[in-house]
N, CA, C and O atoms as CSV, one atom per row, in Angstrom:
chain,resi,resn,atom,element,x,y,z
A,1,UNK,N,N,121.264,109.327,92.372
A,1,UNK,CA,C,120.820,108.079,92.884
A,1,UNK,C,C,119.924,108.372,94.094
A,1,UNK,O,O,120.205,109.032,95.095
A,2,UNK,N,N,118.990,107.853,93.842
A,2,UNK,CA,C,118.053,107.569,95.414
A,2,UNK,C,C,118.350,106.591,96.457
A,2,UNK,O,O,118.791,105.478,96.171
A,3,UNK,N,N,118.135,106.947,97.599
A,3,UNK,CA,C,118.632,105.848,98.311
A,3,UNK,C,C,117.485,105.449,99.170
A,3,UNK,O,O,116.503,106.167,98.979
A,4,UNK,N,N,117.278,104.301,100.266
A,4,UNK,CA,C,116.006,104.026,101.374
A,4,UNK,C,C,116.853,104.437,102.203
A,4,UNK,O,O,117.858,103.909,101.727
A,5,UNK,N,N,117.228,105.030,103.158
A,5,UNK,CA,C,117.684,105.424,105.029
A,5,UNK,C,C,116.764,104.683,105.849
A,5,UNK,O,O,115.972,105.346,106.519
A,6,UNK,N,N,116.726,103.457,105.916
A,6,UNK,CA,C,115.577,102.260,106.429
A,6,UNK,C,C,115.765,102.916,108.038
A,6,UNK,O,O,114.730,103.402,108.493
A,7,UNK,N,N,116.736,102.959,108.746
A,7,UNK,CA,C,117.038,103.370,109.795
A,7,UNK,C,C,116.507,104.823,110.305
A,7,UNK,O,O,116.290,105.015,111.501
A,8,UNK,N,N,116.336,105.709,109.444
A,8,UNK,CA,C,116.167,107.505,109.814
A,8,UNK,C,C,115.154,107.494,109.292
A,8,UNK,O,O,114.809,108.675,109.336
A,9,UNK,N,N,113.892,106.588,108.473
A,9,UNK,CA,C,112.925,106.536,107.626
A,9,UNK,C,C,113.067,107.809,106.925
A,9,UNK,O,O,112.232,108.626,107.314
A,10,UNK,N,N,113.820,108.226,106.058
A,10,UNK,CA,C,113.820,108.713,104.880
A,10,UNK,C,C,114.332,108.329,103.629
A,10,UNK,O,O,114.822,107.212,103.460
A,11,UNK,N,N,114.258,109.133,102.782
A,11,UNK,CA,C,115.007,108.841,101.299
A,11,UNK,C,C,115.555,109.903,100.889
A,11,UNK,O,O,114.887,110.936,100.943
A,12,UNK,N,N,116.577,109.936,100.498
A,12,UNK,CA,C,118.144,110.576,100.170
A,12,UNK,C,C,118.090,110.313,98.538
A,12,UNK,O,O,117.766,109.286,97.942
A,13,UNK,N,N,118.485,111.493,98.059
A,13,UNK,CA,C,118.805,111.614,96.874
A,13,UNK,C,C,120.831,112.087,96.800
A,13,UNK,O,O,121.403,113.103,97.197
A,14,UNK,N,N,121.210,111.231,96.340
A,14,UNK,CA,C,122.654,111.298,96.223
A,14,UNK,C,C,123.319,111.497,94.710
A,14,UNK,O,O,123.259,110.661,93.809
A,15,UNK,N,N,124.159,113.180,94.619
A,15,UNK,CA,C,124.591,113.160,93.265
A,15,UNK,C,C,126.066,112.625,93.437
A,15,UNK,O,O,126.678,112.435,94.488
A,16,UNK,N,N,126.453,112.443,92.219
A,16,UNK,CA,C,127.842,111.649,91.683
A,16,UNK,C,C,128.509,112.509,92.365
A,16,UNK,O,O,128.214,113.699,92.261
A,17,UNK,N,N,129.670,112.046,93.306
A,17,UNK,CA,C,131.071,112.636,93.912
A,17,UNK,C,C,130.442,113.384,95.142
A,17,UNK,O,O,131.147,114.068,95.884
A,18,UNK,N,N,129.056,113.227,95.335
A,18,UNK,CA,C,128.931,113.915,96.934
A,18,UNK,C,C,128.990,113.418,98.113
A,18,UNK,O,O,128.404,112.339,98.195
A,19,UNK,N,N,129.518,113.819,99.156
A,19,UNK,CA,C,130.083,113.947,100.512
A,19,UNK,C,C,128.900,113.241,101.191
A,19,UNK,O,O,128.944,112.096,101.642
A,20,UNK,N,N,127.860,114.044,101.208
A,20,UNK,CA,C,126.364,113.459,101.727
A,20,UNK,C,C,124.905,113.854,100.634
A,20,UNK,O,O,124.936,114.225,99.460
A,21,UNK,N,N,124.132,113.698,101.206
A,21,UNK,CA,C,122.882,113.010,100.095
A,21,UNK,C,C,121.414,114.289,101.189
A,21,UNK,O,O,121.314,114.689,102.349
A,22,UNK,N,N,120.777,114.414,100.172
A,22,UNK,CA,C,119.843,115.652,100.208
A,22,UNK,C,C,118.451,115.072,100.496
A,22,UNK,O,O,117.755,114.538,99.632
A,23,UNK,N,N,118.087,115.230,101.855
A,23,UNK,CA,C,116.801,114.375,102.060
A,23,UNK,C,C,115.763,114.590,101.209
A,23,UNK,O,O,115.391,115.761,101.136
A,24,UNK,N,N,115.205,113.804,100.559
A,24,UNK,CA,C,114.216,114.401,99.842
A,24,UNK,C,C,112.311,113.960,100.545
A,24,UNK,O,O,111.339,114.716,100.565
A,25,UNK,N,N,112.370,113.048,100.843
A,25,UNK,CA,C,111.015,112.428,101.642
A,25,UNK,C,C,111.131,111.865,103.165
A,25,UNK,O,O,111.603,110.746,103.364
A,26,UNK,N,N,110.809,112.457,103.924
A,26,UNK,CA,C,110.772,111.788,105.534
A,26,UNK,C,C,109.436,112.081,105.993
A,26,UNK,O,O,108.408,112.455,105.428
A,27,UNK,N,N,109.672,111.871,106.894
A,27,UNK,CA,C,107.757,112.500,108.338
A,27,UNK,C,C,107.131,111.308,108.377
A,27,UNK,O,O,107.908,110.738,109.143
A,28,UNK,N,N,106.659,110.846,108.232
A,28,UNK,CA,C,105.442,109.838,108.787
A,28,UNK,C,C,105.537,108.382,108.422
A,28,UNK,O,O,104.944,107.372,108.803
A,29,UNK,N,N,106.585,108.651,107.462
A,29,UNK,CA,C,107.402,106.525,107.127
A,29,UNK,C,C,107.841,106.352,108.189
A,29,UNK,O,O,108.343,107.189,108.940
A,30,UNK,N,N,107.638,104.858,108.402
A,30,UNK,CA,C,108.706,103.860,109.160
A,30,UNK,C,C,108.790,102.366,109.228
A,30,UNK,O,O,108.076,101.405,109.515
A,31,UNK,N,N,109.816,102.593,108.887
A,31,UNK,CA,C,110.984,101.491,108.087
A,31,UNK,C,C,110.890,101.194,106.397
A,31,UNK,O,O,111.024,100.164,105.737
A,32,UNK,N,N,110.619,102.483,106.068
A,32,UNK,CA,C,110.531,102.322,104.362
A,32,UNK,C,C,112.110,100.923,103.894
A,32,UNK,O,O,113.264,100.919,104.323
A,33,UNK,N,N,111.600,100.197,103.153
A,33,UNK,CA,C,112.413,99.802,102.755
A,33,UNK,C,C,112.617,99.213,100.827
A,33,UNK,O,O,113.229,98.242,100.382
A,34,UNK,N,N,111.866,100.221,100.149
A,34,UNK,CA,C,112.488,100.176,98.777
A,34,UNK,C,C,111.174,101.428,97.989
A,34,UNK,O,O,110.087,101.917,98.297
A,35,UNK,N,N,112.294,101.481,96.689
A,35,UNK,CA,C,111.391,102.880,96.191
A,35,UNK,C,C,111.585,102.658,94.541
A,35,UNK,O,O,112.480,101.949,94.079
A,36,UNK,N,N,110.778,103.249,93.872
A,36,UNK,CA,C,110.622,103.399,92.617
A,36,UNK,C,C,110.104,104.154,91.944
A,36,UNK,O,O,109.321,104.882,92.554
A,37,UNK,N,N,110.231,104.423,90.313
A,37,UNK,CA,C,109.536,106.105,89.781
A,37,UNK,C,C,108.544,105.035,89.657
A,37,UNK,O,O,108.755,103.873,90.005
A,38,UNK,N,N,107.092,105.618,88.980
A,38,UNK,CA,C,106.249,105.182,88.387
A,38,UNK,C,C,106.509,106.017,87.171
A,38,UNK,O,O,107.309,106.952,87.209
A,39,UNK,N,N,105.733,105.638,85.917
A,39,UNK,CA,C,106.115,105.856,84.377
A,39,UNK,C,C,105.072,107.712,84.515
A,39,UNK,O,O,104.438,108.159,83.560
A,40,UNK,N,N,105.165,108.346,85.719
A,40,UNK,CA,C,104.590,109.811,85.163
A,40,UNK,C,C,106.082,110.119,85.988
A,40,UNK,O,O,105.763,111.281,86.238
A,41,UNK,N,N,107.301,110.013,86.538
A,41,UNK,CA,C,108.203,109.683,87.566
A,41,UNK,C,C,107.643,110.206,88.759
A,41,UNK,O,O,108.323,111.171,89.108
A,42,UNK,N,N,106.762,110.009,89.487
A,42,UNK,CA,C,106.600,110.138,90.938
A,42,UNK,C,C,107.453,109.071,91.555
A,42,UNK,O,O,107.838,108.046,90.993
A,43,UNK,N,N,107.740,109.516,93.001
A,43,UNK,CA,C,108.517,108.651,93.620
A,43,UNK,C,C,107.623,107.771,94.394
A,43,UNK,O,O,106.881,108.376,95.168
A,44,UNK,N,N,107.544,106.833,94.377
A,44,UNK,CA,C,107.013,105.365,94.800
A,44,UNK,C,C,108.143,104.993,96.296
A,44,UNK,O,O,109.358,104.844,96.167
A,45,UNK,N,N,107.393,104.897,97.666
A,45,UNK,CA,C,107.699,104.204,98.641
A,45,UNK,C,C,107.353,103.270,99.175
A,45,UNK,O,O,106.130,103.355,99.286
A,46,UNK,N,N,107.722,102.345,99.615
A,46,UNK,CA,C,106.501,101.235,100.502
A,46,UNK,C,C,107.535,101.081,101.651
A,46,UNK,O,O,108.650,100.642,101.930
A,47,UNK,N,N,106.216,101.860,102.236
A,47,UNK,CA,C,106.913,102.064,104.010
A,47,UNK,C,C,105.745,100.984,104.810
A,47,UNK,O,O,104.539,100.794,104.964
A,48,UNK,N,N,107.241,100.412,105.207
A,48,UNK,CA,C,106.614,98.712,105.518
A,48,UNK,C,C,106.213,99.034,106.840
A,48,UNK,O,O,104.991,99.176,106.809
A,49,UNK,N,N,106.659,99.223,108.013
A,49,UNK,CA,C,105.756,99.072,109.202
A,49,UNK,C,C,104.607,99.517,109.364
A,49,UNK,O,O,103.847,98.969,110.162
A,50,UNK,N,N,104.165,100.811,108.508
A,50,UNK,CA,C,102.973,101.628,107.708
A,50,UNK,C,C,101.827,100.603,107.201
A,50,UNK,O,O,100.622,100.706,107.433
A,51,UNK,N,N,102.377,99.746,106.570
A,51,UNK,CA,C,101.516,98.496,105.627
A,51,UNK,C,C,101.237,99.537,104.636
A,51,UNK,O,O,100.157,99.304,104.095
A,52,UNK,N,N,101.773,100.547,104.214
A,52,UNK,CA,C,101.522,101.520,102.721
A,52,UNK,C,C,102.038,101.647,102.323
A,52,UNK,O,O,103.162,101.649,102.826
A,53,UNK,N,N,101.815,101.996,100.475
A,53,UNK,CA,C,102.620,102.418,99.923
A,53,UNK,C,C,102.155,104.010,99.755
A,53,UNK,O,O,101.019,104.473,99.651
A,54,UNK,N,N,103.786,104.848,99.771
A,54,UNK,CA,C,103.538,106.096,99.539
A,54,UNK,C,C,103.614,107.165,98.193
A,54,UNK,O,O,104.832,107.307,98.094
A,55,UNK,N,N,103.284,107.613,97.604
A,55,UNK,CA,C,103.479,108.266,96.169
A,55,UNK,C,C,103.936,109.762,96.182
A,55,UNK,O,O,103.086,110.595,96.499
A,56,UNK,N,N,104.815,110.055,95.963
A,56,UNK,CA,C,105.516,111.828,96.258
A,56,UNK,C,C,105.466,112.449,95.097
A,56,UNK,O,O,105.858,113.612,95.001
């Protein structure tokens, strides 16, 4: 599962039964607040105080 960290502006990738979650995108977002694959699966951000969306 992916998660938004709206607070730490990153995104966390979290597997089933884990303790904590594996940053996968931070640095230059802030206040990302939602994410999605696009159909090649890149990860899709829209880091709102940014006014952008980001593509990983």
């Amino acid at each position: 599962m992916y998660v938004v960290d709206y607070n730490n502006a990153r995104i966390q990738r979290w597997y089933p039964g884990a303790s904590y979650g594996t940053t996968v995108a931070s640095g230059t977002m802030n206040l990302p607040n939602g994410l999605t694959f696009d159909r090649l699966g890149n990860l899709v951000v829209a880091d709102t105080s940014n006014q952008r969306i980001i593509s990983y």
